[in-house]
Every structure is written in structure tokens, then in C-alpha cells.
C-alpha positions as CSV (number, residue, x, y, z in Angstrom):
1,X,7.4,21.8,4.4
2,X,4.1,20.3,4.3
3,X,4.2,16.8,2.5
4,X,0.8,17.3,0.9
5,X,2.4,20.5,-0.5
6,X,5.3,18.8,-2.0
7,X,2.6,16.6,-4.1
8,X,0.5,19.1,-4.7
9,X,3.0,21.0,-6.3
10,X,4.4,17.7,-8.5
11,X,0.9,17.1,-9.6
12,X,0.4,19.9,-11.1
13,X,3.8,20.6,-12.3
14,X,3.1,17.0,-14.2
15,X,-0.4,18.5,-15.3
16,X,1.2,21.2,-16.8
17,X,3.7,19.0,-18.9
18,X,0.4,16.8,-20.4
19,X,-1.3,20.0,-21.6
20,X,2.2,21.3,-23.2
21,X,2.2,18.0,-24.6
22,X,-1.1,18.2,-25.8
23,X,-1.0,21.8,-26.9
24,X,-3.9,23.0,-24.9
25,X,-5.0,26.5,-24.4
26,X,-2.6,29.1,-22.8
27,X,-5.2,29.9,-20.0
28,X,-4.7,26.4,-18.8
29,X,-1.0,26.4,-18.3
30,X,-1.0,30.2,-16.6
31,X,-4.1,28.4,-14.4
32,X,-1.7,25.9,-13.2
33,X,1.3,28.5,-13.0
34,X,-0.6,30.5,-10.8
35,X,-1.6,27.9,-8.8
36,X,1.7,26.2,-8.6
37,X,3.0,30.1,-7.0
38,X,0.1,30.0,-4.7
39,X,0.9,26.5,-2.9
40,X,5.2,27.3,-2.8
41,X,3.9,30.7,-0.9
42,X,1.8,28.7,1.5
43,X,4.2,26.3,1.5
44,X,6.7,29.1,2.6
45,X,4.5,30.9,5.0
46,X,4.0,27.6,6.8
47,X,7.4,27.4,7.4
48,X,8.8,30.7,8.5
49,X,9.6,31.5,11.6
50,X,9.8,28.0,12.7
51,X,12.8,26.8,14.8
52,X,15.4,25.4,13.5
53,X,17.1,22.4,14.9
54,X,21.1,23.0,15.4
55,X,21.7,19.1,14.9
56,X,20.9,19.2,11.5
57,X,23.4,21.9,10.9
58,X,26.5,19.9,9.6
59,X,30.2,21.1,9.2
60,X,31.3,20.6,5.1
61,X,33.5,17.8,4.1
62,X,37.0,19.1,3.3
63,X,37.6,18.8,-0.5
């Protein structure tokens, strides 16, 4: 996943907190909602169908 993504996605997941904590419209915080849904698709989209690298598949620990 796209670093810039991940950000994005934190800033406006803390955006939404400071208008829950303000108690600002509702339109705002579906805005953001929407948004936030919009950028994990991308986010998702960018990443499918890309290889995967077998060295980073580890065997478990025993418990």
C-alpha cells in the first residue's frame, strides 16, 4: 500500500474525531466517511494483482 495513502487515511480519520469532538454537522463526518472508503478502495486497487514475495511468507511459531 501506498504510504501517502496510509496518511491520507489517518488524517482524515483524526479530522473526523475533532468534528465529533466539536459536534459539527453530520454532512461533515459522512464527507470524510466517504472519503475515507474512497482512498482504502484505491488503496486496494493499487495493490491487487501484484506479486507477492514468497520470502515474506513465514511458518507460525509453535505455541
Amino acid at each position: 500500500m501506498n504510504p501517502n495513502l496510509i496518511f491520507r487515511i489517518a488524517r482524515l480519520a483524526v479530522s473526523l474525531v475533532e468534528i465529533h469532538a466539536r459536534q459539527d454537522v453530520r454532512a461533515s463526518t459522512e464527507e470524510l466517511l466517504l472519503e475515507i472508503i474512497q482512498i482504502a478502495i484505491r488503496a486496494y486497487e493499487e495493490h491487487a494483482g501484484q506479486p507477492l514475495d514468497p520470502a515474506l511468507i513465514k511458518a507460525e511459531a509453535p505455541l
